[in-house]
ChimeraX commands (.cxc) that place a marker at each C-alpha (Angstrom):
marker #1 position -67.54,-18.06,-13.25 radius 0.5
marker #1 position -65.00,-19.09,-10.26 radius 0.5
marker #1 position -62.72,-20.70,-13.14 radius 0.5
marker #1 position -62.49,-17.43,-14.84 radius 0.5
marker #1 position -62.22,-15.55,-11.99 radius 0.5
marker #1 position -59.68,-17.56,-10.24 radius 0.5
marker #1 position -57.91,-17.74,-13.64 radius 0.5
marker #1 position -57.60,-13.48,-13.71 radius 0.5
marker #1 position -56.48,-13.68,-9.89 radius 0.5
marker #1 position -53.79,-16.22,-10.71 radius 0.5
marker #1 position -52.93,-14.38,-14.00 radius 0.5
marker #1 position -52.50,-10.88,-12.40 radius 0.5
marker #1 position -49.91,-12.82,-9.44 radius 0.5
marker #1 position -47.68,-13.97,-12.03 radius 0.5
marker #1 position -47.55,-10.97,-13.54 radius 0.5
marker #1 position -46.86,-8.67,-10.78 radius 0.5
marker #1 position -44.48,-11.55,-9.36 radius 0.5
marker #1 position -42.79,-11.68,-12.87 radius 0.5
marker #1 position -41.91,-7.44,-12.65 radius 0.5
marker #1 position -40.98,-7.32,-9.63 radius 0.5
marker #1 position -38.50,-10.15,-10.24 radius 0.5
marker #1 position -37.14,-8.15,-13.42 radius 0.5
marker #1 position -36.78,-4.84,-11.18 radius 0.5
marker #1 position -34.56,-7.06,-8.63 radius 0.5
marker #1 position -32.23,-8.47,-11.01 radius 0.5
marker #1 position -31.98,-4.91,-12.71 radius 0.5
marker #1 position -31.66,-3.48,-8.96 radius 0.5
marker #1 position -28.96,-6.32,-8.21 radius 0.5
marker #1 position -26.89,-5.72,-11.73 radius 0.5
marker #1 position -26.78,-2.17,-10.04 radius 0.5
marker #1 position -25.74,-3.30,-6.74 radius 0.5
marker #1 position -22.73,-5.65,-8.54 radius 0.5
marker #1 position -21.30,-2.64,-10.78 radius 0.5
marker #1 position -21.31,-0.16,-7.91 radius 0.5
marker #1 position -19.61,-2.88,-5.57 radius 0.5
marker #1 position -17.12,-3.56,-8.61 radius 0.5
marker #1 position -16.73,0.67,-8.62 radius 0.5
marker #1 position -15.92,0.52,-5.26 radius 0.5
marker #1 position -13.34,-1.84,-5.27 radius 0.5
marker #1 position -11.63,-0.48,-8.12 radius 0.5
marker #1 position -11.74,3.40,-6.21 radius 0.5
marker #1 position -10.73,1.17,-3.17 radius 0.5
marker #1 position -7.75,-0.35,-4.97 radius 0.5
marker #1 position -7.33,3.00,-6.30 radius 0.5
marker #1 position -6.83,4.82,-3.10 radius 0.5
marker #1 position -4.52,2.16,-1.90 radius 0.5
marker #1 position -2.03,2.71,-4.57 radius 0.5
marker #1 position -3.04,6.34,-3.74 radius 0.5
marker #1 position -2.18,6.00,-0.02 radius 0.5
marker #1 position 1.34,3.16,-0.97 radius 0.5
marker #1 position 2.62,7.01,-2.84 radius 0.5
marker #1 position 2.38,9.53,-0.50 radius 0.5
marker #1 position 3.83,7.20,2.39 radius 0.5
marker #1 position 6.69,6.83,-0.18 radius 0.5
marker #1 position 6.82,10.73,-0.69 radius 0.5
marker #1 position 6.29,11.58,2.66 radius 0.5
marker #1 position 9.55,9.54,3.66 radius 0.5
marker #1 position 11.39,10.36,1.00 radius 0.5
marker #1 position 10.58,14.13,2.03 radius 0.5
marker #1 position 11.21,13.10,5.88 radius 0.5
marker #1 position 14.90,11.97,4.73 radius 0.5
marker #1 position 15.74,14.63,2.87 radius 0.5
marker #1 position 14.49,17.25,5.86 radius 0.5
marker #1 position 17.03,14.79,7.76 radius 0.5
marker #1 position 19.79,15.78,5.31 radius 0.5
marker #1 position 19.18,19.07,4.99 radius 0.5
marker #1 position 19.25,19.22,8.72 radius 0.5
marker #1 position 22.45,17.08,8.81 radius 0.5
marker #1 position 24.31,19.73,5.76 radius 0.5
marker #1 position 23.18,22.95,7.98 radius 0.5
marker #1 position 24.40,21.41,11.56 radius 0.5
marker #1 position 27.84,20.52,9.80 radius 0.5
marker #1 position 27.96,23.93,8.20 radius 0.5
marker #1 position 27.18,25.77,11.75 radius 0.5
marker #1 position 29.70,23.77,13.14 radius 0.5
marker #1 position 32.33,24.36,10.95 radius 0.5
marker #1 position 31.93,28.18,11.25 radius 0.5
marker link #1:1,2 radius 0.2
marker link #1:2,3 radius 0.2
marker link #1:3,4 radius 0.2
marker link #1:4,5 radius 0.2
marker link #1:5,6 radius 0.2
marker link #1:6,7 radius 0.2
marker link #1:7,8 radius 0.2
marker link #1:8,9 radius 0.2
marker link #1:9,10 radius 0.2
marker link #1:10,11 radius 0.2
marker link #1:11,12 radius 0.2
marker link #1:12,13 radius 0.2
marker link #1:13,14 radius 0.2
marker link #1:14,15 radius 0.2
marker link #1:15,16 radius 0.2
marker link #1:16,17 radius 0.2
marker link #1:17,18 radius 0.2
marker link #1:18,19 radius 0.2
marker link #1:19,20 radius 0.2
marker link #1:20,21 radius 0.2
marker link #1:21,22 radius 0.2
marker link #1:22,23 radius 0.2
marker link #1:23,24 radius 0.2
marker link #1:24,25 radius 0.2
marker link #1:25,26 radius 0.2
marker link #1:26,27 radius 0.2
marker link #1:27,28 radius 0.2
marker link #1:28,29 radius 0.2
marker link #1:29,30 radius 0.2
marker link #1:30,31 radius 0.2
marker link #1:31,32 radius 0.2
marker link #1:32,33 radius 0.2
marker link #1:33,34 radius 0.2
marker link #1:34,35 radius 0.2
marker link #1:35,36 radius 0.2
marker link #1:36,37 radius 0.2
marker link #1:37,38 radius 0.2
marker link #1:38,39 radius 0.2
marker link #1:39,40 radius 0.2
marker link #1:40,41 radius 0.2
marker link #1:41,42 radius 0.2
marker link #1:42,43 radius 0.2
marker link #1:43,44 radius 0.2
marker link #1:44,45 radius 0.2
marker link #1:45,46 radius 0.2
marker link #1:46,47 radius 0.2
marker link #1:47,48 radius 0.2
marker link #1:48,49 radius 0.2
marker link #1:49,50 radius 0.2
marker link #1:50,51 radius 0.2
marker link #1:51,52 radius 0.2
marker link #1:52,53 radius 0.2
marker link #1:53,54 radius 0.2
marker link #1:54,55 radius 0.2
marker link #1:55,56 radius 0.2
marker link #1:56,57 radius 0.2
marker link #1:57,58 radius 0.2
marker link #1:58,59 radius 0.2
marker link #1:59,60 radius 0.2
marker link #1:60,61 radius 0.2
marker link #1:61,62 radius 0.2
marker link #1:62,63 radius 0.2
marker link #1:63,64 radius 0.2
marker link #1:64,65 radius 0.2
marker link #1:65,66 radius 0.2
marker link #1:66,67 radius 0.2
marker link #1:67,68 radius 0.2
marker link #1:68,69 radius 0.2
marker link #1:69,70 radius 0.2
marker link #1:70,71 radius 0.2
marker link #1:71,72 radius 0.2
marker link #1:72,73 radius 0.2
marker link #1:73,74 radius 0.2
marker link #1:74,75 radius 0.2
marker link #1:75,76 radius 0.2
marker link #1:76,77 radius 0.2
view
């Protein structure tokens, strides 16, 4: 009788062990494709970030030239 029921107690750990190992690895493949997500909306915001520094100083020098074209032209008058 203690074989059999040691033998359901040992059956029922493996299988509960054996789930909850398959819900980690699914919950892990999760964690890895919202970590590679991230890094690509990372990378994304970068490049994101490298264009309006570029089109904030290319609007920055031409505010400098405009300024520059009206000063000559008040000056001139």
């Amino acid at each position: 009788m203690g074989v059999i029921v040691g033998s359901i107690i040992s059956w029922w750990i493996y299988n509960r062990q054996k789930r909850t190992s398959e819900q980690q690895d699914i919950i892990l493949a999760r964690i890895e494709k919202l970590e590679e997500n991230h890094s690509e909306i990372l990378k994304k915001l970068a490049d994101f970030d490298d264009k309006h520094e570029s089109s904030f100083d290319a609007i920055q020098e031409l505010d400098k030239k405009i300024d520059a074209l009206l000063k000559r032209d008040n000056d001139s008058k």
